[in-house]
PDB file of N, CA, C and O in Angstrom:
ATOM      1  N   UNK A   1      81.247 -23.284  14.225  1.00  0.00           N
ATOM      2  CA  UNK A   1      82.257 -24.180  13.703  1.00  0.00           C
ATOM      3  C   UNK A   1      83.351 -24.383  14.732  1.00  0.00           C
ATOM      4  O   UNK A   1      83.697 -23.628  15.640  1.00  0.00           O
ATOM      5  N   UNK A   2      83.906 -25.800  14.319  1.00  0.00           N
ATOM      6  CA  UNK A   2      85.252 -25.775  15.750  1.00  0.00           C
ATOM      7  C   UNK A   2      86.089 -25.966  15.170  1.00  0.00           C
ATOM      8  O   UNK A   2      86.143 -26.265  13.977  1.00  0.00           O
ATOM      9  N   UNK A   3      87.071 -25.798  16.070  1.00  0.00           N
ATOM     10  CA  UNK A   3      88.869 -26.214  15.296  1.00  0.00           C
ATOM     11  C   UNK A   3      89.086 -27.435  14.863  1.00  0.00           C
ATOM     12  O   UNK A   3      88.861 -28.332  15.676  1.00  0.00           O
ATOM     13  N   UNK A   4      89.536 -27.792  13.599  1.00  0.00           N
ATOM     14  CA  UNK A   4      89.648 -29.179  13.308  1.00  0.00           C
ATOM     15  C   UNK A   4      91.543 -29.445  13.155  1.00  0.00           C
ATOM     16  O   UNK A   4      92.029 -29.275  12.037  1.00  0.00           O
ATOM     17  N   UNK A   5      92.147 -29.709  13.915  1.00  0.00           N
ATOM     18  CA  UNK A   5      93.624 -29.958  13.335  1.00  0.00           C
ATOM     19  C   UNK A   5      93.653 -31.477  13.107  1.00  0.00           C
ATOM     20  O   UNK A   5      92.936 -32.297  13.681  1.00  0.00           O
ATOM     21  N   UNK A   6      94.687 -31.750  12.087  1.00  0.00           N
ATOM     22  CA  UNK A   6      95.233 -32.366  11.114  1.00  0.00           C
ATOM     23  C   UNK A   6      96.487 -32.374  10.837  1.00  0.00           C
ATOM     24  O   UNK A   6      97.158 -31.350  10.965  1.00  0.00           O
ATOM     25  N   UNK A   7      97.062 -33.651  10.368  1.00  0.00           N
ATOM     26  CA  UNK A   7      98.635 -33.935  10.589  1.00  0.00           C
ATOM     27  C   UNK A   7      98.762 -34.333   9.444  1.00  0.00           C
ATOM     28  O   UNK A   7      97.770 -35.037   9.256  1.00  0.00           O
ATOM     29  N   UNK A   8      99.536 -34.325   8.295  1.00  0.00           N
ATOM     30  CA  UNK A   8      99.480 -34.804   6.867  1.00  0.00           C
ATOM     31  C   UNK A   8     100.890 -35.038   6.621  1.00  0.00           C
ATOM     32  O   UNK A   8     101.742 -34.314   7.135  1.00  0.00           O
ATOM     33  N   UNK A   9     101.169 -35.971   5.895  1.00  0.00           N
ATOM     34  CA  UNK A   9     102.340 -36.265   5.370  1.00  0.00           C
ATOM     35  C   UNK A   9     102.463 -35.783   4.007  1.00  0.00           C
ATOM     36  O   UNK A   9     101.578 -35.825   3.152  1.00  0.00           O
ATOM     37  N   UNK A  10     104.204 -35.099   3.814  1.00  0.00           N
ATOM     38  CA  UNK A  10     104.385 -35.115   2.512  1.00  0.00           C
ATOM     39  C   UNK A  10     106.309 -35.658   2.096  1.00  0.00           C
ATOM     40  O   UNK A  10     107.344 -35.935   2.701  1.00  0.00           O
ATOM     41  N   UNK A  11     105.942 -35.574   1.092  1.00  0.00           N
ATOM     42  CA  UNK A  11     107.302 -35.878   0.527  1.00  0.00           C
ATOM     43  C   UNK A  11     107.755 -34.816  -0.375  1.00  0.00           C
ATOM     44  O   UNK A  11     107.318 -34.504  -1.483  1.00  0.00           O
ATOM     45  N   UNK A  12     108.701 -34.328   0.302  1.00  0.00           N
ATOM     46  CA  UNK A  12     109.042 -33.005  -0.192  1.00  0.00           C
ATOM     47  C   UNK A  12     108.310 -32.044  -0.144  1.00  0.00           C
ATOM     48  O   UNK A  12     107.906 -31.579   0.922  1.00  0.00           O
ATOM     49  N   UNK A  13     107.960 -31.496  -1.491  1.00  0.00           N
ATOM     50  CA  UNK A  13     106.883 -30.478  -1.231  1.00  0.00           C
ATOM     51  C   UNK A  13     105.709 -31.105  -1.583  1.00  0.00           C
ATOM     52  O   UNK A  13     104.696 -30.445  -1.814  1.00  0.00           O
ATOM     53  N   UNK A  14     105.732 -32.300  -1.649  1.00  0.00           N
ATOM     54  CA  UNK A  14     104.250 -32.900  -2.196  1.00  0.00           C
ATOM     55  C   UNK A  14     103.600 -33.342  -0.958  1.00  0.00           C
ATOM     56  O   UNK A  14     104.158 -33.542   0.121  1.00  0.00           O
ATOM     57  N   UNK A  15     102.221 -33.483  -1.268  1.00  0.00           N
ATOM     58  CA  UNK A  15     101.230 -33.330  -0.252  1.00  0.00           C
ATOM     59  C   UNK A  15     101.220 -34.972  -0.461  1.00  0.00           C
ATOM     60  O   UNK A  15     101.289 -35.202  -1.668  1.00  0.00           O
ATOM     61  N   UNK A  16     101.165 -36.006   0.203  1.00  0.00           N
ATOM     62  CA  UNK A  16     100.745 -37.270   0.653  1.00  0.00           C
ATOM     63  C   UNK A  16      99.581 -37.472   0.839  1.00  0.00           C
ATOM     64  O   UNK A  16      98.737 -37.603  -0.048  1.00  0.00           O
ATOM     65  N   UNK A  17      99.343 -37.536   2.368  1.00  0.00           N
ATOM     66  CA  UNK A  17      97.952 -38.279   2.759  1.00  0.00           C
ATOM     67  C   UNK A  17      97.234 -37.540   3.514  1.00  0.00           C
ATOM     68  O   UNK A  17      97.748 -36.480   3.158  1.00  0.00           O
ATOM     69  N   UNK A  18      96.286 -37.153   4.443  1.00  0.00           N
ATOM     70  CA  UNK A  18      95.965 -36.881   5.752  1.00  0.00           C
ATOM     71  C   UNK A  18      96.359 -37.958   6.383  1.00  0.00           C
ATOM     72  O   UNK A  18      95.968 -39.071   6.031  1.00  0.00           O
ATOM     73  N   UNK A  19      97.442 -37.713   7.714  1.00  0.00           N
ATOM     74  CA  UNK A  19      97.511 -39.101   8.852  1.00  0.00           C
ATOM     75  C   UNK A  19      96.305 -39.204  10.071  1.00  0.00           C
ATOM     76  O   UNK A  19      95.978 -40.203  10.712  1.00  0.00           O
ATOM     77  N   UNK A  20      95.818 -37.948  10.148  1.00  0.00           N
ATOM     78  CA  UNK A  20      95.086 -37.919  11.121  1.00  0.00           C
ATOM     79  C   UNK A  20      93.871 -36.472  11.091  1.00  0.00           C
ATOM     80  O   UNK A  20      93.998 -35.398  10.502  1.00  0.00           O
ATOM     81  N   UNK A  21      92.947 -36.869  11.793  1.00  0.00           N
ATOM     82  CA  UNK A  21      92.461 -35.406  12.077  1.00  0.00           C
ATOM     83  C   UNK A  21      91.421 -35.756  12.914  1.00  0.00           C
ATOM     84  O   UNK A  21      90.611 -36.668  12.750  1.00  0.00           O
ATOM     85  N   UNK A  22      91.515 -34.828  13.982  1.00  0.00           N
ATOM     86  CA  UNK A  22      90.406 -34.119  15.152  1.00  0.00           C
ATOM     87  C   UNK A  22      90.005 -33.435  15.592  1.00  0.00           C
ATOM     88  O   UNK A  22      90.891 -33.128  16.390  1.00  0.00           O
ATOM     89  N   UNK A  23      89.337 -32.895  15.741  1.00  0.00           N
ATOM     90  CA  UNK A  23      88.972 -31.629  16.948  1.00  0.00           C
ATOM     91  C   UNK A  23      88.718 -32.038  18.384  1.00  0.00           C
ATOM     92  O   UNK A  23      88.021 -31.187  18.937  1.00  0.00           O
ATOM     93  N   UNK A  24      89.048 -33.067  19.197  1.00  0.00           N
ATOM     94  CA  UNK A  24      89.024 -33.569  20.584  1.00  0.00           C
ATOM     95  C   UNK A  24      90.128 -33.088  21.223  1.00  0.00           C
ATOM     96  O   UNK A  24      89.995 -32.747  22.399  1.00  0.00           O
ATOM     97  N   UNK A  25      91.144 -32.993  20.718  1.00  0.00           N
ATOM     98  CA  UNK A  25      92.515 -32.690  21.811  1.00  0.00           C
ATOM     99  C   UNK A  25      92.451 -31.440  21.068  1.00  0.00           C
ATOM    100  O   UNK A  25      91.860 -31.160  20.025  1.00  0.00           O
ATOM    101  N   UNK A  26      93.448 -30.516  22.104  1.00  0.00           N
ATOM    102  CA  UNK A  26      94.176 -29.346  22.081  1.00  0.00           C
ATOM    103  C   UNK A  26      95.745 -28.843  20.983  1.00  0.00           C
ATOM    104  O   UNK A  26      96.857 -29.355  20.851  1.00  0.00           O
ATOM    105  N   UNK A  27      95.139 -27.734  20.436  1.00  0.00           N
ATOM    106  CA  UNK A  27      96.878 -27.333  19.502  1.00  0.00           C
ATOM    107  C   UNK A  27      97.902 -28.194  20.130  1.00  0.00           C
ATOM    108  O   UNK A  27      98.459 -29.249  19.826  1.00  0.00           O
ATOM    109  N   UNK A  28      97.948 -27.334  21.148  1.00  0.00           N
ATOM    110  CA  UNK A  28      99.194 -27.975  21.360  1.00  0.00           C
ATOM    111  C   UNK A  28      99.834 -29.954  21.172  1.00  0.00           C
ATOM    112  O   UNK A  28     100.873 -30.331  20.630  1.00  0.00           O
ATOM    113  N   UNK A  29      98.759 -30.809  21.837  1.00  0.00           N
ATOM    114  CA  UNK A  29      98.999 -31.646  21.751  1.00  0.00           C
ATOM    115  C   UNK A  29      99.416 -32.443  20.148  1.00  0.00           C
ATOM    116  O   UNK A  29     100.523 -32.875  19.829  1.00  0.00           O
ATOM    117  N   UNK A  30      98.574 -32.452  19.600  1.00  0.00           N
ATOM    118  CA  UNK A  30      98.365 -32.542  17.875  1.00  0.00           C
ATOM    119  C   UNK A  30      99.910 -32.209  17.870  1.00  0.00           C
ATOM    120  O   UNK A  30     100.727 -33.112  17.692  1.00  0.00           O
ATOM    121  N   UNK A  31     100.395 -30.568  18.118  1.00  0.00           N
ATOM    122  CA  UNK A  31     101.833 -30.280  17.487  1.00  0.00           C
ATOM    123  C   UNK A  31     102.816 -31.165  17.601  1.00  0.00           C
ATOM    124  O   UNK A  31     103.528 -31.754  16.787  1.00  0.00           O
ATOM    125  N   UNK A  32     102.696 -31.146  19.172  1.00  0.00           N
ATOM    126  CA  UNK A  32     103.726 -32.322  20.156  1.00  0.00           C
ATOM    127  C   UNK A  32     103.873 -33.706  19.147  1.00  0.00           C
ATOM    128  O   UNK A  32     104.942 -34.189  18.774  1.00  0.00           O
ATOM    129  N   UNK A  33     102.257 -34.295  18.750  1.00  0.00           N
ATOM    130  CA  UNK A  33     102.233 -35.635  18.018  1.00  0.00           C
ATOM    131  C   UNK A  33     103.130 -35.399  16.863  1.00  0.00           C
ATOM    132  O   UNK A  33     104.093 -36.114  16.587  1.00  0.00           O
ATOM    133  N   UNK A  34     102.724 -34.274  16.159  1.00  0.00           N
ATOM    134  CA  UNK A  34     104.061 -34.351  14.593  1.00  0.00           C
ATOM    135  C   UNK A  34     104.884 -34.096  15.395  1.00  0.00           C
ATOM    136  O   UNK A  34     105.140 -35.283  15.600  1.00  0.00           O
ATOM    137  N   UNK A  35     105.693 -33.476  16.197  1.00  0.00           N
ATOM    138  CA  UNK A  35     107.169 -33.643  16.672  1.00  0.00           C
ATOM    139  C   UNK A  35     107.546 -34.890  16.773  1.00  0.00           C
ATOM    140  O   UNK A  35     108.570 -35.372  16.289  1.00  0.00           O
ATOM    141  N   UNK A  36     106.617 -35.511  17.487  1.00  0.00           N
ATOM    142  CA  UNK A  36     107.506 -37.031  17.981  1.00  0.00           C
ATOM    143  C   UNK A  36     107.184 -37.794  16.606  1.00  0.00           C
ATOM    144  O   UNK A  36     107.774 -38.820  16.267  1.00  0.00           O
ATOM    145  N   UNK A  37     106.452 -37.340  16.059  1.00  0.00           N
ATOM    146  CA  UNK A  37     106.148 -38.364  14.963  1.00  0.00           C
ATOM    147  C   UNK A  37     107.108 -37.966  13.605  1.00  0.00           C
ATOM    148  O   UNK A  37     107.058 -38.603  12.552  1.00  0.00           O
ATOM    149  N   UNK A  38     107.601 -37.306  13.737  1.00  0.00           N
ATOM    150  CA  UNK A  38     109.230 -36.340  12.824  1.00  0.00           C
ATOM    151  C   UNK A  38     110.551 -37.328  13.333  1.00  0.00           C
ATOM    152  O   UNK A  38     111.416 -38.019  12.795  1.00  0.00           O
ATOM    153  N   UNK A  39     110.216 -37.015  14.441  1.00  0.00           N
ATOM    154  CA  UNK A  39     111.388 -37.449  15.371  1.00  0.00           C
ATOM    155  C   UNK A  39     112.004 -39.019  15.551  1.00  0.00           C
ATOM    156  O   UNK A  39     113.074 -39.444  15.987  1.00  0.00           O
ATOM    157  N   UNK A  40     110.494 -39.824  14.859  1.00  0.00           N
ATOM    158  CA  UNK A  40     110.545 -41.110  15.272  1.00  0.00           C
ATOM    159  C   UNK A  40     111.114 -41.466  13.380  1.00  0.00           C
ATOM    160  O   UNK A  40     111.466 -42.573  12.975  1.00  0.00           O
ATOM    161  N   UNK A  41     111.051 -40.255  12.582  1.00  0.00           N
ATOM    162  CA  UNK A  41     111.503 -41.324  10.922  1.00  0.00           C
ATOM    163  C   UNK A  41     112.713 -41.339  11.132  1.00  0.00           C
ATOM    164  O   UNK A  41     113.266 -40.506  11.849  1.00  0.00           O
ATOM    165  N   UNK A  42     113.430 -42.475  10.423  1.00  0.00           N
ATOM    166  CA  UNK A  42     114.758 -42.630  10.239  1.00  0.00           C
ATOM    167  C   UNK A  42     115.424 -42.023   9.132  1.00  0.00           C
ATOM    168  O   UNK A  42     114.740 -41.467   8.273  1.00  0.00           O
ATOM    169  N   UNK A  43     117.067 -42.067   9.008  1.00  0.00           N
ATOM    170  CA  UNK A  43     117.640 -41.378   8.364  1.00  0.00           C
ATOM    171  C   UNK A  43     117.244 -41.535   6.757  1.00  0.00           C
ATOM    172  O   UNK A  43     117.271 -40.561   6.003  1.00  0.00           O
ATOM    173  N   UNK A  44     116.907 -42.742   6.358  1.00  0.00           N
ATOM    174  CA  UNK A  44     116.546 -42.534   5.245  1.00  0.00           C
ATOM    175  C   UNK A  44     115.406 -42.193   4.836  1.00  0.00           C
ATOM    176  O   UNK A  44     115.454 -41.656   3.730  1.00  0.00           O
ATOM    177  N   UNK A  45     114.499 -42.274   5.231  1.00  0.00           N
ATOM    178  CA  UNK A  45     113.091 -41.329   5.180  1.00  0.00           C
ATOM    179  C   UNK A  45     113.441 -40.333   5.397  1.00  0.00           C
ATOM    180  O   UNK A  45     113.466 -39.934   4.232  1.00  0.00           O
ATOM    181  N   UNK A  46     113.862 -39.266   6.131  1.00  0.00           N
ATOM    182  CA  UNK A  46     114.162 -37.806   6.192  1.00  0.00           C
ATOM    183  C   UNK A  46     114.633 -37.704   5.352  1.00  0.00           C
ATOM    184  O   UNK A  46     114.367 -36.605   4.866  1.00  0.00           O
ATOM    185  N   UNK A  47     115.713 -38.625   4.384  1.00  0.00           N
ATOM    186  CA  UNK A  47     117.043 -38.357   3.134  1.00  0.00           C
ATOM    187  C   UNK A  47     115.934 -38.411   2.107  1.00  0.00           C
ATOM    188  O   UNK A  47     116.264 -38.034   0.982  1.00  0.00           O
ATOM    189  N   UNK A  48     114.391 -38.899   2.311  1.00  0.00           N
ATOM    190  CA  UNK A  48     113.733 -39.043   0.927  1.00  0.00           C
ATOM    191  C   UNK A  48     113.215 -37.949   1.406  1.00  0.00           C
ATOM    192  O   UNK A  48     112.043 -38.115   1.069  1.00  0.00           O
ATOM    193  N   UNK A  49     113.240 -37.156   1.837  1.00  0.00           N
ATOM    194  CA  UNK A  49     112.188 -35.670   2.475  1.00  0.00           C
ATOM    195  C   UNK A  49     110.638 -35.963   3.206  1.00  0.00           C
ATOM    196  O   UNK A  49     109.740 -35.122   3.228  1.00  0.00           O
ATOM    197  N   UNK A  50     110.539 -37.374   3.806  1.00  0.00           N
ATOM    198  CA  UNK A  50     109.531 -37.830   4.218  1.00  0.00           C
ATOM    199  C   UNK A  50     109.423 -36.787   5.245  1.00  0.00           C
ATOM    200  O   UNK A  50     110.302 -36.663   6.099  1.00  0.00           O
ATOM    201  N   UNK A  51     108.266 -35.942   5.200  1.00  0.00           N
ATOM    202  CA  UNK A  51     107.823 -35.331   6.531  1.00  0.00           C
ATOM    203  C   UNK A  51     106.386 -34.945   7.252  1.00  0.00           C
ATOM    204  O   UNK A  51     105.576 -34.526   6.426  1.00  0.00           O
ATOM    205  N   UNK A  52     106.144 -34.967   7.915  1.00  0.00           N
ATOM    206  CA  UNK A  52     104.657 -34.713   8.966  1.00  0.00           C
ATOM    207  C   UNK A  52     104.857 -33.120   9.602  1.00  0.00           C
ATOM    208  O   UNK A  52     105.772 -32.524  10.170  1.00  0.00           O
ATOM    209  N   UNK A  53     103.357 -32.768   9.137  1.00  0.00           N
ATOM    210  CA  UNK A  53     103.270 -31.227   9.401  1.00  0.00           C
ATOM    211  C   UNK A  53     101.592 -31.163   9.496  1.00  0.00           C
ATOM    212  O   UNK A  53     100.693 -31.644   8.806  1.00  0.00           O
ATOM    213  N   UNK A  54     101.632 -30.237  10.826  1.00  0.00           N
ATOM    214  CA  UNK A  54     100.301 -29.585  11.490  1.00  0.00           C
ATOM    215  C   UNK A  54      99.968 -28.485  10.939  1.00  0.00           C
ATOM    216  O   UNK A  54     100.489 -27.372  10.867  1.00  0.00           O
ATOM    217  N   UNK A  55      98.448 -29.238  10.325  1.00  0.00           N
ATOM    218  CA  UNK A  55      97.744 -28.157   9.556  1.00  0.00           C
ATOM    219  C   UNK A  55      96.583 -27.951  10.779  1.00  0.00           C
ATOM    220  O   UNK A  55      96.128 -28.923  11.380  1.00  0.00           O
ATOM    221  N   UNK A  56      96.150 -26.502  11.077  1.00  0.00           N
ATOM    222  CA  UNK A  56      94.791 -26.541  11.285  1.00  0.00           C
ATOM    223  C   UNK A  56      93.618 -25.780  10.899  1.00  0.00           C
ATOM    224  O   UNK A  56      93.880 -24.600  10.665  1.00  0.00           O
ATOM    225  N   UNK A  57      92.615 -26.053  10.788  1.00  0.00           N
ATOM    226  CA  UNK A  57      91.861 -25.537  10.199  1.00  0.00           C
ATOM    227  C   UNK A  57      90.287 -25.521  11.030  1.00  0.00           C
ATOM    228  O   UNK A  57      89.996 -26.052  12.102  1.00  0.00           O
ATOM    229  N   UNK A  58      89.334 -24.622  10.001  1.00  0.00           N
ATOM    230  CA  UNK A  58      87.863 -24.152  10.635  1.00  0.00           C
ATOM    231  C   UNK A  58      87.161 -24.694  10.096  1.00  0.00           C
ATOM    232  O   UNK A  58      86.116 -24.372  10.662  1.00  0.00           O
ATOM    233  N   UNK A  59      86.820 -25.581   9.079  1.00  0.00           N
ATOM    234  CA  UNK A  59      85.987 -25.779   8.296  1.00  0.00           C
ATOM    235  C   UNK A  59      85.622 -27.169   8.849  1.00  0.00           C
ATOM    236  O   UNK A  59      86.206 -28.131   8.349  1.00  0.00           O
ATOM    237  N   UNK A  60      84.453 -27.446  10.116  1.00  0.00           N
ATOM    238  CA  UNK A  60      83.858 -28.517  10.535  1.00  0.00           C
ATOM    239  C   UNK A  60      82.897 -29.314   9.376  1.00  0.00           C
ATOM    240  O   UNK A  60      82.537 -30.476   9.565  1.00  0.00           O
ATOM    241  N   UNK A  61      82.551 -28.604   8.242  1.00  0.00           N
ATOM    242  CA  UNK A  61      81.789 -29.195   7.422  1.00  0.00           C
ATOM    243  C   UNK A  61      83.023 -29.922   6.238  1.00  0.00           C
ATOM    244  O   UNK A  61      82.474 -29.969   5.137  1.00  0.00           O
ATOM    245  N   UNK A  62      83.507 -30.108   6.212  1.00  0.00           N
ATOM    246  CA  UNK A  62      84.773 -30.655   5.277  1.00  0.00           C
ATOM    247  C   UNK A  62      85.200 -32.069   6.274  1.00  0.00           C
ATOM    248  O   UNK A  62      85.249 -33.169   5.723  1.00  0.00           O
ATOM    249  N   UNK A  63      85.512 -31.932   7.829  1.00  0.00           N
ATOM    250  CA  UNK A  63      85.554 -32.556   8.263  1.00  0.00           C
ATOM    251  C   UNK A  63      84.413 -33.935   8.594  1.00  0.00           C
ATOM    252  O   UNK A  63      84.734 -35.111   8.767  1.00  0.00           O
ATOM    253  N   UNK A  64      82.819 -33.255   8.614  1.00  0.00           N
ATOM    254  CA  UNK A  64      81.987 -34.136   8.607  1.00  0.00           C
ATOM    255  C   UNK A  64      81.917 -35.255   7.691  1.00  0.00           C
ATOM    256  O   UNK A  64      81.539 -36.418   7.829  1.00  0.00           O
ATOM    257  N   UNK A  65      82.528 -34.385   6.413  1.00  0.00           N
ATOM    258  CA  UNK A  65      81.998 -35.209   5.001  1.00  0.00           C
ATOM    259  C   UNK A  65      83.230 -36.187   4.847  1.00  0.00           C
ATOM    260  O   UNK A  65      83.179 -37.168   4.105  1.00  0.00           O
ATOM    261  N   UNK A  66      84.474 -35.812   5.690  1.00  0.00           N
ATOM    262  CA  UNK A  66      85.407 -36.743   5.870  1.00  0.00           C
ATOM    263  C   UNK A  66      84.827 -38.115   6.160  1.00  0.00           C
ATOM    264  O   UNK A  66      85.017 -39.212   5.633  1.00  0.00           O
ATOM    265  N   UNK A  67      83.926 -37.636   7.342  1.00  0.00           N
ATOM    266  CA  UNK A  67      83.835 -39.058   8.259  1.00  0.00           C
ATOM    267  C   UNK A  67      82.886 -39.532   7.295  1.00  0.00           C
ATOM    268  O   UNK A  67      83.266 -40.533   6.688  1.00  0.00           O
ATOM    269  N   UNK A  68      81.413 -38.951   6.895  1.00  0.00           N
ATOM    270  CA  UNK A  68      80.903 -40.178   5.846  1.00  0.00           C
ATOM    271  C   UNK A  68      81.310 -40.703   4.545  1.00  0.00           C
ATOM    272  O   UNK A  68      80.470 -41.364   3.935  1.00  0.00           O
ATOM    273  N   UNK A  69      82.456 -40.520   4.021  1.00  0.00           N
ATOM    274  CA  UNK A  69      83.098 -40.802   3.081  1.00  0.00           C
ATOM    275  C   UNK A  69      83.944 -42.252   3.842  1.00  0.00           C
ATOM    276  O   UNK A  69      83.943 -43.449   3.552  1.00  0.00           O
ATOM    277  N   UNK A  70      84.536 -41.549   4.789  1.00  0.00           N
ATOM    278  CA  UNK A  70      85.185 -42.708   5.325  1.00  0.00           C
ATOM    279  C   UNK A  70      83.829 -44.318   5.745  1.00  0.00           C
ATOM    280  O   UNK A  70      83.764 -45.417   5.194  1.00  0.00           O
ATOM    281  N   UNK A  71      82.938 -43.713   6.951  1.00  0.00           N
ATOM    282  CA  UNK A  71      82.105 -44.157   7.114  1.00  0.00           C
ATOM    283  C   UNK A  71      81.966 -45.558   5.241  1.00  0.00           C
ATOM    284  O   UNK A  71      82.260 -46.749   5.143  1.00  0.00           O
ATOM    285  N   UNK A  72      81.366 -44.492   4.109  1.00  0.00           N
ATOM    286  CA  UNK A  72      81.047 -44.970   3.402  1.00  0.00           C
ATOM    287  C   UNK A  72      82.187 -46.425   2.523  1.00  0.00           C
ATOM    288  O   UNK A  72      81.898 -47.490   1.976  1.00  0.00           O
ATOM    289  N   UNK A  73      83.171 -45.881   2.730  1.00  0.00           N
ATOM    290  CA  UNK A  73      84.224 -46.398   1.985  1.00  0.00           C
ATOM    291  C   UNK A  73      84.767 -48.314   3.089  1.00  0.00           C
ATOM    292  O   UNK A  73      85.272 -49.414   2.865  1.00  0.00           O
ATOM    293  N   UNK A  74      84.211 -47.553   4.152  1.00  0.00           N
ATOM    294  CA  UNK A  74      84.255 -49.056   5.187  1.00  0.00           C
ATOM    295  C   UNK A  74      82.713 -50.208   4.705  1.00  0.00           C
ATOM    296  O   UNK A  74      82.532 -51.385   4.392  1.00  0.00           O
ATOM    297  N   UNK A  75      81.801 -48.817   4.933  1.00  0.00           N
ATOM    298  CA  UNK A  75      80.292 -50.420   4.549  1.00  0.00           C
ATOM    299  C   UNK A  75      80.947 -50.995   2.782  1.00  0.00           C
ATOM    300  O   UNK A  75      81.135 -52.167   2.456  1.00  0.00           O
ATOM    301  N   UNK A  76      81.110 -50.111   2.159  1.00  0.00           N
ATOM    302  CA  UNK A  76      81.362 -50.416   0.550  1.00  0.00           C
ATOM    303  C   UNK A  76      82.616 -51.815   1.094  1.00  0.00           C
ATOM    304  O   UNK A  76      82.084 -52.909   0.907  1.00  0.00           O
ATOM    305  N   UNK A  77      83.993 -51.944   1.656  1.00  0.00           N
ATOM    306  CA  UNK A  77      84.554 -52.746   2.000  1.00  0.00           C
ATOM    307  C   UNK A  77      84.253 -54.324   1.952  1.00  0.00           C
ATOM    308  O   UNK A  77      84.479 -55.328   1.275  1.00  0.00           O
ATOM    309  N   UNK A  78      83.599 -53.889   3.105  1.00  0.00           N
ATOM    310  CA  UNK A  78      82.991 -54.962   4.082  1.00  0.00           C
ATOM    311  C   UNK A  78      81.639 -55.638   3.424  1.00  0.00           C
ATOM    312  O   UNK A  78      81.394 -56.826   3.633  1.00  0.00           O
ATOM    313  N   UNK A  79      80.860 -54.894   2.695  1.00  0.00           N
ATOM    314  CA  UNK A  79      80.283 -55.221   1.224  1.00  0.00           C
ATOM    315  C   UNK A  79      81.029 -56.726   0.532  1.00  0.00           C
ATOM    316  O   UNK A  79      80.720 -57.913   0.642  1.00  0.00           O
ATOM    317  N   UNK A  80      81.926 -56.148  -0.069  1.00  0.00           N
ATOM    318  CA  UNK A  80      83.013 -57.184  -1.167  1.00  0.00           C
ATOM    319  C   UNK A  80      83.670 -57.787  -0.394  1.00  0.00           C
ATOM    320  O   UNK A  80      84.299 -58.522  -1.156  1.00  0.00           O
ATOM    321  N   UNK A  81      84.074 -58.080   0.835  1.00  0.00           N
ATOM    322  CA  UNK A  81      84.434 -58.652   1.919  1.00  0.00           C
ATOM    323  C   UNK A  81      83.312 -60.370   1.714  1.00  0.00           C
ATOM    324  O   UNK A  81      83.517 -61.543   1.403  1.00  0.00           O
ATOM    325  N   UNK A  82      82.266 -59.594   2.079  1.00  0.00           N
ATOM    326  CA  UNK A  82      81.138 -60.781   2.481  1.00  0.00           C
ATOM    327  C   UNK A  82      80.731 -61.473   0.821  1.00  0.00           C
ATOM    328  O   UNK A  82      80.462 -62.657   0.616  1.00  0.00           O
ATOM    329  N   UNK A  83      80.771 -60.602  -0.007  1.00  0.00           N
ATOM    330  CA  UNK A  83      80.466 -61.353  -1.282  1.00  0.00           C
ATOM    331  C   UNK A  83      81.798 -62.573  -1.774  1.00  0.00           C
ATOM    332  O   UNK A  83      81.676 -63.636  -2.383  1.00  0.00           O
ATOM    333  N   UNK A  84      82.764 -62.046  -1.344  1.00  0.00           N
ATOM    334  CA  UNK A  84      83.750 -62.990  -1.685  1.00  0.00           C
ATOM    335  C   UNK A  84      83.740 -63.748  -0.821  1.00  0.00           C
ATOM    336  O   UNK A  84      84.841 -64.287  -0.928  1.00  0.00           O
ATOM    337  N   UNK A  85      83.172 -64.249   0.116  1.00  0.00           N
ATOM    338  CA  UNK A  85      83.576 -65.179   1.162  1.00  0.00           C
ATOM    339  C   UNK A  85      82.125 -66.227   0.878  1.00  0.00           C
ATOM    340  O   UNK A  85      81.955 -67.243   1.552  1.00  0.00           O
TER     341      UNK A  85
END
């Protein structure tokens, strides 16, 4: 299994979204990205507790099923895309 880090947004203590996730770059870099990416909200997003935080994790099989979900959720799209047109 490899390192998978991940950057997630929350609001407050609530969990949001995943913004990102890879295992291609290095800890460190990923961290650096939520810094600047902290660094770049404005005062009123920080005043709503908008924040980005580096999770990382081991579990490459969670990550796979990411991508065919995603994978899946794009053909399903692009599906209803072409039927409506």
């Amino acid at each position: 299994m490899s390192q998978l880090y991940e950057i997630h947004c929350y609001h407050g203590d609530i969990f949001q979204y995943v913004v990102a996730s890879t295992n291609k770059f290095p800890e460190e870099k990923v961290r650096k990205d939520v810094e600047q990416m902290n660094n770049m909200l404005n005062e009123e997003l920080k005043g709503k507790g908008i924040r980005y935080i580096f999770v990382a994790t081991v579990d490459n099989k969670y990550y796979q099923n990411r991508q065919k979900k995603n994978k899946h959720d794009l053909n399903r799209q692009k599906r209803n895309t072409e039927l409506s047109h």
